[in-house]
C-alpha positions in Angstrom: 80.1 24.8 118.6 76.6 23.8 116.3 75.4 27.5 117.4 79.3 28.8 116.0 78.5 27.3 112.4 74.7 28.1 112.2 75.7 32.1 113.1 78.7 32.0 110.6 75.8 30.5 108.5 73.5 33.2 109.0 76.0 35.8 108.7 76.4 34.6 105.4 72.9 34.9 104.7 72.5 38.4 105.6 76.0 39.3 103.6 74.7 37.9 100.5 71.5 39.4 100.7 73.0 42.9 101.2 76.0 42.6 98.5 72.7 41.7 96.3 70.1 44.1 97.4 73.9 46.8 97.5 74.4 45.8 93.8 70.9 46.3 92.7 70.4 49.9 94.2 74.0 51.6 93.8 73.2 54.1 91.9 76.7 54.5 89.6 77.2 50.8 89.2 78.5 52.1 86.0 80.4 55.4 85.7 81.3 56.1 81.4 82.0 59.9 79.9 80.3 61.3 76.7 81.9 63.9 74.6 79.5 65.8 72.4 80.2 68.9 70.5 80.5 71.4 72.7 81.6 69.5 76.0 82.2 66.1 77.9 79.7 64.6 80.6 79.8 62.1 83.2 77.2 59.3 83.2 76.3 56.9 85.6 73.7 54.3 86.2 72.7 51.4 88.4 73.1 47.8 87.5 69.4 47.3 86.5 69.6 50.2 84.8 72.1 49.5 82.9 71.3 45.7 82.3 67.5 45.5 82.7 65.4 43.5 85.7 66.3 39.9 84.4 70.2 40.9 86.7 67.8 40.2 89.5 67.8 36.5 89.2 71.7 36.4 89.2 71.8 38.6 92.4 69.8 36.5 93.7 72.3 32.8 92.9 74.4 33.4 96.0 71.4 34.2 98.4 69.8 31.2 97.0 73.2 29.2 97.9 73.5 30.7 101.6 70.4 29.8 102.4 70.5 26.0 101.1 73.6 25.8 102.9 71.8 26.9 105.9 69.4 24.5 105.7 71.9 21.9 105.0 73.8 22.7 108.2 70.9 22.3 110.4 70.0 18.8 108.6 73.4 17.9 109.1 74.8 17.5 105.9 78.1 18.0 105.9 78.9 17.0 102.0 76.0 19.0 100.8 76.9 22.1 102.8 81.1 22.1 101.8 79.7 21.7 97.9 77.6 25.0 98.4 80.5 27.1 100.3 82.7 25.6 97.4 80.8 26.4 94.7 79.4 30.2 96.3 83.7 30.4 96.5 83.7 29.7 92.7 81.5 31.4 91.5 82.8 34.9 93.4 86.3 33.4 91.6 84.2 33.6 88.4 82.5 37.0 88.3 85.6 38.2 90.0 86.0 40.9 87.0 82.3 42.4 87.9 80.5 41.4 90.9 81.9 38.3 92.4 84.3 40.3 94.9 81.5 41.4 96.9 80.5 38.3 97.5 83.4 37.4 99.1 82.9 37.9 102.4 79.7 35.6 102.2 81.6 32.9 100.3 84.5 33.0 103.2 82.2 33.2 106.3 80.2 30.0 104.4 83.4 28.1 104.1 83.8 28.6 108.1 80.0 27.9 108.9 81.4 24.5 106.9 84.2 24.1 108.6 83.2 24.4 112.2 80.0 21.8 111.2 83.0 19.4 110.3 85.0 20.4 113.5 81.4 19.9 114.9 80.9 16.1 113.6 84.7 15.4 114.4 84.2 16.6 118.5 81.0 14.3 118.1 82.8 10.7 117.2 86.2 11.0 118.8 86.6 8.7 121.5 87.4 11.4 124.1 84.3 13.0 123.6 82.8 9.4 124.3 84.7 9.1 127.8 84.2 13.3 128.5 80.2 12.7 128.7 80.6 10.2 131.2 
């Protein structure tokens, strides 16, 4: 069960880090039309591109979150590591309307590294486990 949430944990790592390094590198992030005189043309343009290098920090918030809740999980702090899959939840709620929906997946497979760490912890102290290891 501890290696179940660590993997869902790393999962979430690695799905973070690609939604960023996806988000930084698609080249027509943003798709817009021109109309000059004589015709109309299709632009598009990646999200640095269009934003400048400074987007780089905010791709990087939910990797930053993945990998504290990582760490978390393998110190064993179960209040620590629900606040991060919360708040990595939130904020994909949040930036919803631009790039917050592909961090879902990383926000959902957090909240079930979370979940099987408290699954985990409740196996640990129930009496039956107690009399099973006898």
């Amino acid at each position: 069960m501890r290696t179940g949430g660590r993997l869902a944990a790393a999962v979430a790592i690695v799905l973070a880090t690609i939604a960023s390094v996806w988000l930084a590198v698609w080249p027509c992030f943003y798709a817009g039309t021109t109309s000059g005189a004589s015709r109309e043309s299709t632009t598009c343009s990646s999200l640095i591109a269009e934003n400048g290098t400074w987007v780089i920090t905010y791709l990087a918030i939910p990797i930053i979150l993945t990998v504290v809740a990582f760490l978390a999980l393998v110190a064993r702090l179960r209040a620590v590591m629900w606040t991060l899959a919360i708040l990595l939840f939130a904020l994909c709620i949040l930036a919803a309307w631009s790039i917050g929906l592909f961090y879902v997946p990383s926000a959902v497979t957090l909240l079930i590294a979370a979940a099987r760490m408290s699954r985990m912890r409740e196996n640990a102290t129930s009496p039956l486990a107690s009399i099973a290891d006898q």
